[in-house]
N, C-alpha and C positions, 0 to 999 in steps of 0.2 A: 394719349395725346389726341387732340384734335383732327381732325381729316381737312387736309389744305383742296382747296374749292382751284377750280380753272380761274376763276379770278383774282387768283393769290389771297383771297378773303379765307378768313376760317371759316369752314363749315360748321358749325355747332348751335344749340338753342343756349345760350346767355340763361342764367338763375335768376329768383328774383323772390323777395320777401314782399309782403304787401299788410302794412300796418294798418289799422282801423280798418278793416275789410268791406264792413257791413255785407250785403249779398253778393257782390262780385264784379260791380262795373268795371271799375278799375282796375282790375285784376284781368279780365275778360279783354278790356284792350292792349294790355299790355302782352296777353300770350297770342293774340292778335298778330302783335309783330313780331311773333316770333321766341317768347322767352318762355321759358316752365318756371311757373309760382309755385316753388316748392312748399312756403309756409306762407299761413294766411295766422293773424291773428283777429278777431273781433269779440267782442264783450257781452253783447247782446246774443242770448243761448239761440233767440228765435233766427234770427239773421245768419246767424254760424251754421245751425240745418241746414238754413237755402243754400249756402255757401258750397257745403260739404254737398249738396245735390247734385250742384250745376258745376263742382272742381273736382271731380269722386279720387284725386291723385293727390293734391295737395293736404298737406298734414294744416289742419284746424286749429288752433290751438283759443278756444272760450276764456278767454281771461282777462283781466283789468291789466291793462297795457301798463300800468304806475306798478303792478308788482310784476309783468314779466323780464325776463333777465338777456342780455344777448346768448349766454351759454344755453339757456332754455331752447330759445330761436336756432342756432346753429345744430344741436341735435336733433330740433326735429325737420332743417330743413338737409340733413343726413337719412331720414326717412322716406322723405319727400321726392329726393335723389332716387331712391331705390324705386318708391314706387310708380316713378316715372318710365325707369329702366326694366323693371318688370313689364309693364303694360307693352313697351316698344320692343323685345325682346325681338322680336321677327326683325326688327331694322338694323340693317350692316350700321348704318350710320353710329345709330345709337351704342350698340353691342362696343363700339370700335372706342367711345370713349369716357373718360376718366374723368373726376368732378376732384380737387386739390381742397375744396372748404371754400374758396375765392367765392364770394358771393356780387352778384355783377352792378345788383341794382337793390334799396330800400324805397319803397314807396310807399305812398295812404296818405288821407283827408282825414285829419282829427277833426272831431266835431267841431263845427261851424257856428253854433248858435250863439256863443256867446259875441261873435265879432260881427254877427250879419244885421244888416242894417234894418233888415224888417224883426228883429228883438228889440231886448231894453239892452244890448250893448253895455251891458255890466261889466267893468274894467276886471273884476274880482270874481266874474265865475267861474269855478272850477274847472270846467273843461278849456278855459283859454289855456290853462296851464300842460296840457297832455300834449301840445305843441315841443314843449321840452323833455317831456318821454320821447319824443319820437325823435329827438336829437341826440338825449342819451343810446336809445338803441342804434344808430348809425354809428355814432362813436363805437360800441361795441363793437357791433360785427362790423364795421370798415369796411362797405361795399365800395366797388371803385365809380358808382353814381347811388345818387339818390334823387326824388322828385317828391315834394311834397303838395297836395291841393287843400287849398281853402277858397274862403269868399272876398273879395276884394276888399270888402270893410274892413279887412285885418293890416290892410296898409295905410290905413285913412284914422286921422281923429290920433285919441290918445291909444290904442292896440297901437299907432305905427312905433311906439317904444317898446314893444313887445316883442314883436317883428325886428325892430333891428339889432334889438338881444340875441335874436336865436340867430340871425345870422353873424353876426361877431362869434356868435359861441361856435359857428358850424367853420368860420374863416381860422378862429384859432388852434381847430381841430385839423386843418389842413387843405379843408376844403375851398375849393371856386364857385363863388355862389353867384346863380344870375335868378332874377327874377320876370315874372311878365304875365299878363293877364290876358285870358284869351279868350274870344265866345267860340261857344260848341257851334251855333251858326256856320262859323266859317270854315268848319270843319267834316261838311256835310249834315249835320243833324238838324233836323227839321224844329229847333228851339231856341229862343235866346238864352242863352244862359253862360256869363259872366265869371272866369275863376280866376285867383290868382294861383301860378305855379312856381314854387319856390325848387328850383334844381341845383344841385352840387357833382364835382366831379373832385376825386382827390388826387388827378394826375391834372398839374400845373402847366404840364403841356399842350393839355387838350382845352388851355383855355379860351379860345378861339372859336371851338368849335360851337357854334351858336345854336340852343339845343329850345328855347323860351318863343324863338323871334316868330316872324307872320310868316307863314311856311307854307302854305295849304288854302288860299281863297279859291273857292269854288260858285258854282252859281248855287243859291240858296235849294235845297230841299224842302219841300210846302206840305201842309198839313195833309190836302190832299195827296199828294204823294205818296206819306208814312202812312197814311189807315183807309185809302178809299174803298180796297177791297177787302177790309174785314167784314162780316156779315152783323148783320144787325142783332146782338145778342138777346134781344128783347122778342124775338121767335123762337127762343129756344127755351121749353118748359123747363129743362134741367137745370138749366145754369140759374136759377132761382135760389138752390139748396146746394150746389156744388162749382167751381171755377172752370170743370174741362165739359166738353160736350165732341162727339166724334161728326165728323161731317160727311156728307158721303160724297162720292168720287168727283160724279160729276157736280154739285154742288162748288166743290175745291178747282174744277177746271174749269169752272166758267169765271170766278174768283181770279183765280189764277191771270186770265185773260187784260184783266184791270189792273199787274201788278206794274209799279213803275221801278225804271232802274234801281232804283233804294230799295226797294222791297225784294226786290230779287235778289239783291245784295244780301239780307235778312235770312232770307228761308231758300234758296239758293247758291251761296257763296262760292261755289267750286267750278259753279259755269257763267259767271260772270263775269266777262273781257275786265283784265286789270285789275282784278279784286288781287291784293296782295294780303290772302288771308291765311298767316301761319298757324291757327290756332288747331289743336286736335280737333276734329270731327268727332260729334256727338252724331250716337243713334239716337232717332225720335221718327215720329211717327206726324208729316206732317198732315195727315188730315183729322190731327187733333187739335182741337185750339182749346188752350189754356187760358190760366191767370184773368178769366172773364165773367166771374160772378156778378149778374147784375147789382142794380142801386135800383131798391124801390123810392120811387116819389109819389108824393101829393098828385090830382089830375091838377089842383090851383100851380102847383109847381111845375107841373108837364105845360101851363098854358104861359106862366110867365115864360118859361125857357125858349116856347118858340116863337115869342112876339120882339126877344132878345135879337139886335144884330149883329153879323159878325165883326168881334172884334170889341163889343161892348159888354160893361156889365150890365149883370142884370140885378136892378137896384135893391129887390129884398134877400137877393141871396149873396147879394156882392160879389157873383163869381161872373167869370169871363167867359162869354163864347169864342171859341175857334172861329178862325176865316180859313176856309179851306185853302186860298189862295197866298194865306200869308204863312208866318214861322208861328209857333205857341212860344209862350210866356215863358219865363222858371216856372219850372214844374216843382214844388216844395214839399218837404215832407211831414208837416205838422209833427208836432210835439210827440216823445215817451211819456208813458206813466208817470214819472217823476214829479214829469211836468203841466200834469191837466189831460194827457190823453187827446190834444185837441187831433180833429182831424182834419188831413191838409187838404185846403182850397183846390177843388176838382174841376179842372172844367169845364163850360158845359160842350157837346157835341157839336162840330160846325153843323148839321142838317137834322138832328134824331134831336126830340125836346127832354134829351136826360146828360148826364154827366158820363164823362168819357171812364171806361172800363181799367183794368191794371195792364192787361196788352196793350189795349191802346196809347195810354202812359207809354208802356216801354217801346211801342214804334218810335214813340215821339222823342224818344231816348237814344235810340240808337242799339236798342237791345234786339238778338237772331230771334227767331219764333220757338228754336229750341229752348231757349233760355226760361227758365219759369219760378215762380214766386210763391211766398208764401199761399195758400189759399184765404185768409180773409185781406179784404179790399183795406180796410185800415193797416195790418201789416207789408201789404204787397205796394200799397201806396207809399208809405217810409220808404220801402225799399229801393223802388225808381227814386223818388224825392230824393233824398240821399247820395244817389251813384252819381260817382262822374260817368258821361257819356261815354260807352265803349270806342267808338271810333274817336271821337277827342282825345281817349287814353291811347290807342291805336296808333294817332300822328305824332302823339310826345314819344310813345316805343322806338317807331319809327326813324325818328332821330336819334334816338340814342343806341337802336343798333347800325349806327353807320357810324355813331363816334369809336362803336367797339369794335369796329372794322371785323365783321364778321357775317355771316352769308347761311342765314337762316332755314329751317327746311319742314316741310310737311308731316307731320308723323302718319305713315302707311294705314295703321289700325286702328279702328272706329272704336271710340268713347264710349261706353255705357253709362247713360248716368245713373245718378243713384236711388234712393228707394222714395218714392213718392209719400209715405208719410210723414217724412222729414217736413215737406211741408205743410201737412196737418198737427201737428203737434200745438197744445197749448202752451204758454208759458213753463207753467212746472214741467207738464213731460219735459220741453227742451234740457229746462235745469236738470231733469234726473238725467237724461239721455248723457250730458256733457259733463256732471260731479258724479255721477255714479257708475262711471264707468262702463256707464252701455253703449260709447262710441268708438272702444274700440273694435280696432278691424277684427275679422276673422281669418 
């Protein structure tokens, strides 16, 4: 049984499954607020690594969502359970309580591409349809919420018949379905960026409980904000041929000196007035900075980018410089293989005449400094491109651990993450790593 809190709230961390995974935004703000992502599913072998890096507890499961099963998901998020409770063993809290199979929450972002309005919005692309995987596997496992994100486009044109299938199909399954569309802007992240959130609850009582609505306006976060004090990666020999580079002490404290409340929020969380951050504590070493492999350009390209202003494009490359003093763009994730390999619109630096790094990206995201990405810049770009903002994830958590009337808590022992060549790995290794049984644990 659960441990009753001083404020009649349960003490406990809420479960929580996370469909379409990709590296872990969403997943990251959701244990944010407090819950343990026992199973994470995503398809993509390389993504799944990251996943498994930066979740080292959560059970992975690499598979095409159209063949997994909810019995699959239920056992492994029985694993997932344990190795949660392993990790926490020191904690009375945890030691003290019992998991019944009740799973609290399903969530994920099925791919996007076929409804977003910067595609060809092909009514018949395959991936509109994984929208109704993810409604069979709710039906299965019968969490008592779910949260699903896409892109607004999927409410607009002819997708909104698609849309109001899956919610019929989710209303006849029992569930209360609200919808709402929200920017990551107003939710502190220093980005525009536009989603729609489809949530269900299968207790009819709790239909009231406004879980979609504008919750959270804050004063904007600015670019300068999110990266003023990263250093200028374009000093650093190394990071030519690899993403990390160690910096030394005082370099990082004079850095440090420049960070603004968001960034402390990032690479600080535990001493930041009002940070209401439940997620385990990872150990990292902050005076490494990662995920920051340069981009070599042209000097013809170094000269267009810095006669660019901010906020405009720049006409032969079509990409957009930052205003320090404004929000960024969507930040996108260009194409898979499947589909051209293209890679996504980077762009360019408000003050340096090159394009913005994969850290940089994920400040702009809302991702900790722990947090880290594949090593190449077209991989680790998908990866931001693709998340939902962890603190956007964070404020939807947030509400939904108050509809569960329950009273979330810190885990005492520090996270280890996991082995850094996860994300070096090429495609095939990923694939052997995950069919051939090299991922399981020891």
């Amino acid at each position: 049984m659960a441990i009753q809190s001083s404020k009649t709230k349960v003490a406990r961390r809420p479960v929580a499954v996370d469909l379409f995974a990709g590296a872990g935004g969403f997943s990251l703000g959701i244990e944010q607020a407090g819950f343990d992502i026992l199973v994470a599913v995503e398809y993509d072998p390389i993504h799944a690594c990251t996943y498994r890096f930066n979740f080292p507890l959560t059970e992975v499961l690499c598979a095409d969502i159209s063949t997994v099963t909810g019995d699959e998901i239920r056992q492994a998020a029985f694993r997932g359970w344990i190795n949660h409770r392993q990790h926490c063993f020191e904690d009375t809290l945890f030691r003290s309580q019992h998991w019944d199979g009740q799973i609290d929450l399903v969530f994920g972002g099925p791919p996007c591409q076929g409804f977003s309005i910067m595609g060809n919005r092909e009514l018949n692309d395959g991936r509109n349809h994984l929208i109704f995987h993810f409604y069979r596997l709710v039906k299965e496992l019968n969490p008592r919420y779910f949260v699903m994100e896409n892109v607004p486009g999927m409410a607009a044109g002819e997708h909104k018949k698609l849309l109001l299938e899956l919610i019929s199909k989710f209303e006849a399954a029992g569930y209360c379905v609200q919808q709402g569309i929200l920017n990551a802007a107003d939710f502190g992240v220093p980005q525009r960026r536009r989603r729609l959130f489809i949530s269900g609850t299968a207790n009819s009582a709790l239909e009231k409980k406004e879980l979609l609505g504008v919750f959270s306006t804050k004063a904007y976060v600015t670019v300068e904000d999110a990266i003023a004090d990263l250093p200028d990666i374009d000093d650093f020999p190394e990071l030519r041929t690899t993403d990390e580079v160690l910096l030394s002490p005082s370099l990082v404290l004079s850095l440090n000196q420049k960070c603004s409340s968001y960034v402390q929020r990032l690479r600080y969380s535990a001493n930041v007035e009002d940070c209401r951050n439940f997620s385990y504590p990872r150990l990292w070493n902050p005076l490494l900075l990662t995920s920051s492999m340069q981009t070599h350009h042209r000097e013809s390209s170094k000269m267009r980018f810095a006669k660019t202003l901010p906020g405009e494009l720049e006409p032969t490359s079509r990409l957009r410089r930052l205003d320090l003093k404004g929000l960024c763009h969507t930040l996108r994730a260009g194409t898979d293989r499947s589909r051209g390999s293209h890679t996504s619109p980077r762009p360019i630096h408000p003050t340096l005449p090159r394009v913005i790094s994969v850290r940089e990206a994920a400040r702009l995201s809302s991702f900790p400094d722990w947090f880290r990405f594949h090593q190449t810049k077209w991989h680790g770009f998908r990866q931001v491109g693709n998340a939902v903002p962890p603190l956007l994830a964070q404020a939807i958590g947030e509400r939904l651990i108050v509809a569960l009337e329950v009273e979330p808590f810190v885990p005492l022992r520090v996270l280890e993450l996991g082995d850094t060549q996860l994300l070096r790995l090429t495609l095939l290794q990923a694939r052997n790593y995950w069919h051939f049984g090299l991922c399981r644990r020891a």
